[in-house]
C-alpha positions in Angstrom: 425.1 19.9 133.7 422.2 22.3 134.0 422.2 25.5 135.7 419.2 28.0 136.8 419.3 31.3 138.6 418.3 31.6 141.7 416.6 33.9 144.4 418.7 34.2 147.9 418.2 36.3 150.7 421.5 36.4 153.0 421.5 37.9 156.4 424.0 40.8 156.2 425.2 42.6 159.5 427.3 42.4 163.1 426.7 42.7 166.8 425.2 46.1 166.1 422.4 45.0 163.5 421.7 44.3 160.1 419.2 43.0 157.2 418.8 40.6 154.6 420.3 41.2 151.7 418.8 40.0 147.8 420.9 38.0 145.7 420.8 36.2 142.2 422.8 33.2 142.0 424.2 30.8 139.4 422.7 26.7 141.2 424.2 23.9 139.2 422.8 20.4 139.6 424.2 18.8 142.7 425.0 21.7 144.5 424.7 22.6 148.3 423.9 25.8 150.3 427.6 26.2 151.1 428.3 25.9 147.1 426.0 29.1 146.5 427.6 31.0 149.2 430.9 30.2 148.2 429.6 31.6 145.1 428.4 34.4 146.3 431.3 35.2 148.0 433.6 34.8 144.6 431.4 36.9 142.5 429.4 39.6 144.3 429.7 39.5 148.0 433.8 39.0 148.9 433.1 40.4 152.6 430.3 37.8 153.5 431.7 36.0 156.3 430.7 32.8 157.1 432.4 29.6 159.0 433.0 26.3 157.2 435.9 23.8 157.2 435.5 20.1 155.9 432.3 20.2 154.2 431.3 17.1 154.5 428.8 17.2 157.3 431.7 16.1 160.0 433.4 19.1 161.6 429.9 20.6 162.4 431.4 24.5 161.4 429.0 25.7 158.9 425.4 25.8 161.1 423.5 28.3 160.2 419.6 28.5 159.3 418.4 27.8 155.8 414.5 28.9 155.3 414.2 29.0 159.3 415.4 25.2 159.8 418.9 24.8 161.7 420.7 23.2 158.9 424.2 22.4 157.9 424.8 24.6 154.9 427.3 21.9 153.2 424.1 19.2 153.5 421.3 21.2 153.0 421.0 19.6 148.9 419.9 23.2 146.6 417.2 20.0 145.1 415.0 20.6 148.1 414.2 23.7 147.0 411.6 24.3 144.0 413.9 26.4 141.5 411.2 29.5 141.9 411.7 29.4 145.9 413.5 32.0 147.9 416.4 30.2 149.5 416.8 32.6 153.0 419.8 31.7 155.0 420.7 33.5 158.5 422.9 32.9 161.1 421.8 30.7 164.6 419.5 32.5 166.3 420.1 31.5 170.2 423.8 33.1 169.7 425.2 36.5 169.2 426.0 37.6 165.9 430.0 38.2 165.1 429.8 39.1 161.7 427.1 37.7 158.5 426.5 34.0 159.5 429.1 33.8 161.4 428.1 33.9 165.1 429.8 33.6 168.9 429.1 30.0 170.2 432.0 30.2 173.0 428.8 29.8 175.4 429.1 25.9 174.7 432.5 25.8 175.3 432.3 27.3 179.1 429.0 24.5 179.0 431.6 21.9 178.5 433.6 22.8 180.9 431.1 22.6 184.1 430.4 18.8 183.4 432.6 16.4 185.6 435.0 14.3 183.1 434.9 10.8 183.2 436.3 9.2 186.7 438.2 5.9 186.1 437.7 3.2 188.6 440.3 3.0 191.0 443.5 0.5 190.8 442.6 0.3 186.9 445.1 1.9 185.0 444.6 3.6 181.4 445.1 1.2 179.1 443.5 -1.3 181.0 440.1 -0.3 180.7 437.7 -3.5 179.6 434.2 -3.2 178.6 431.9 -5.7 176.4 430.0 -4.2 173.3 426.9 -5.0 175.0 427.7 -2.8 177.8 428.8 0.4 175.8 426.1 0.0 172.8 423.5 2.8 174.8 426.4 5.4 175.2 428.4 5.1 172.2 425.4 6.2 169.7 426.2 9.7 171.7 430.0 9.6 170.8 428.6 11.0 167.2 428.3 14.2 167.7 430.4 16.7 165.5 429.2 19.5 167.8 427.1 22.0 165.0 425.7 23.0 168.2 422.0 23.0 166.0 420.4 20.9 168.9 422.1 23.8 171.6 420.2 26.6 168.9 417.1 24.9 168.2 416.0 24.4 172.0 413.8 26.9 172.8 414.8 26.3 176.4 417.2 29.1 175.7 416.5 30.2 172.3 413.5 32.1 173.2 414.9 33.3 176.8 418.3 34.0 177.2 418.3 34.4 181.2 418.1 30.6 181.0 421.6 30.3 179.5 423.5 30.5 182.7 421.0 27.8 184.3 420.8 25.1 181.5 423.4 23.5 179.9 421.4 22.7 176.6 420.8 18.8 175.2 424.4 18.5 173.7 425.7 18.6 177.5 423.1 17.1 179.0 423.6 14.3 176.4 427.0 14.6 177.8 426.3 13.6 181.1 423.9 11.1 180.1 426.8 9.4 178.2 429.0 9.7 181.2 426.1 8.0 183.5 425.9 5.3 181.2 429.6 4.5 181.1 430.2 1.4 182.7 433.1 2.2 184.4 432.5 5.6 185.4 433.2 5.7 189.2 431.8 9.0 189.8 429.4 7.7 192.3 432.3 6.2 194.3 433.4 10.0 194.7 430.0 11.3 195.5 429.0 12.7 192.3 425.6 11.2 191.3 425.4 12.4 187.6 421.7 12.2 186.9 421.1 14.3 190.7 423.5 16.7 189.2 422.1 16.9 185.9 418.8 17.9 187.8 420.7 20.0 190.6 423.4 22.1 188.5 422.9 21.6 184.8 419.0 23.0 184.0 417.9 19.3 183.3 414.2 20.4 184.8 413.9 22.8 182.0 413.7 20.4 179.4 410.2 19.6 178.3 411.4 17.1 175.9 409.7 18.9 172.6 412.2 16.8 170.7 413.4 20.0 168.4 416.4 19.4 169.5 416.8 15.6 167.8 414.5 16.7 164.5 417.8 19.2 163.7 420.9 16.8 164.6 422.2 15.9 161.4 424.0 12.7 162.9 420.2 11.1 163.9 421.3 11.1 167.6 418.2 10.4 169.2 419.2 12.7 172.1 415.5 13.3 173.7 414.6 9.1 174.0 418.0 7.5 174.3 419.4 10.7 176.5 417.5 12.8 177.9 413.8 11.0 179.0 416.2 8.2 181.1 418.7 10.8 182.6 415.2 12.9 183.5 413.7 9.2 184.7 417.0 8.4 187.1 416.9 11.8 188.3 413.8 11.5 189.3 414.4 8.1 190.6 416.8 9.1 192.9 414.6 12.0 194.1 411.1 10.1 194.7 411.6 6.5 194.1 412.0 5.8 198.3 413.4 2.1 197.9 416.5 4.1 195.8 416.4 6.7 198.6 416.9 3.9 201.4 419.4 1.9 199.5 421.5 5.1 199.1 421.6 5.8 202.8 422.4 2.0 203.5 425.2 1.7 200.5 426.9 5.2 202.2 426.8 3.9 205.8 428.2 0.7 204.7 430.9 2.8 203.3 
């Protein structure tokens, strides 16, 4: 095994402010981010706080950015980095700052909370539920998210203007609704609840310009702007413009 010393700059600091911080570091071959700041921690910095739990790129904990990127420390792979680089690693930018890298993402939890949950189709009973493959393949590529929340930071939606928080739910919801609108036995409609209308109507969905930052950072390869967002934004505006869907929803409800 070889070893090198190298150059990092850690952010250092809470709500109230802070800097970056120099460090030398011990890198041995294989190593990730996450090694180095464990490192760090054991042998010159014990108070550097910083989230992490399975480290292996599944529980989504240990987001932070590496050289400006949203990354996932415990993938990020110290070989990507030329051994005379400065490796800088802050905490997510679009949230506010606990402690070190460690920052306050409870805004995506009250996000989960305002979209609908699934609706099961009435007289079916759980347990009963029957789908074919071919019906669930668009949706279930969605179902891999580990919820790093790096697509939710990287969106400059809300990472560059903060009074759009309240307004826009951010691409890992709006995925969510997506997935929900592709269900095939969602019954939401039979209640009412159009999801791609209220996508448009009470989750920010306009805001989206559909940059695609937010699928370059998702470390699962969701393609969350083509296989999410453009056809939720395309049956939104559907339902809004397309007149033939507009008539067909006034007969379907008279019917009704």
């Amino acid at each position: 095994m070889t070893s090198y010393e190298a150059h990092f700059k850690v952010w250092r600091g809470d709500a109230e402010g802070g800097d970056l911080r120099d460090y030398q570091v011990e890198v041995n071959d294989g190593e990730v981010v996450l090694d180095i700041v464990h490192r760090l921690q054991a042998t010159q910095a014990p108070d550097l706080a910083v989230r992490w739990n399975c480290k292996a790129g599944k529980c989504g904990s240990c987001s932070a950015e590496v050289n400006g990127r949203p990354r996932l420390m415990c993938m990020t792979r110290m070989s990507v980095f030329t051994r005379d680089e400065t490796v800088t690693v802050t905490p997510m930018r679009t949230f506010p700052v606990v402690r070190d890298l460690v920052t306050d993402v409870s805004l995506n939890y009250t996000k989960a909370r305002e979209v609908p949950s699934f609706v099961p189709p009435e007289g079916v009973a759980p347990g009963e539920y029957r789908m074919a493959q071919v019906d669930v393949e668009r949706s279930q590529e969605f179902r891999k998210c580990i919820e790093c929340f790096l697509c939710q930071n990287t969106c400059h939606v809300v990472r560059d203007h903060d009074e759009n928080k309240p307004a826009f739910s951010g691409p890992r919801f709006l995925m969510r609704i997506a997935e929900l609108d592709m269900h095939p036995l969602d019954a939401a409609a039979d209640h009412g609840l159009t999801r791609a209308t209220s996508a448009q109507d009470d989750h920010g969905l306009g805001y989206c310009n559909i940059t695609k930052c937010c699928t370059e950072v998702c470390p699962e390869q969701i393609k969350i702007t083509d296989n999410a967002l453009i056809p939720l934004k395309e049956r939104a505006a559907d339902r809004k413009y397309d007149p033939l869907v507009w008539l067909g929803s006034r007969i379907r409800r008279r019917g009704q």
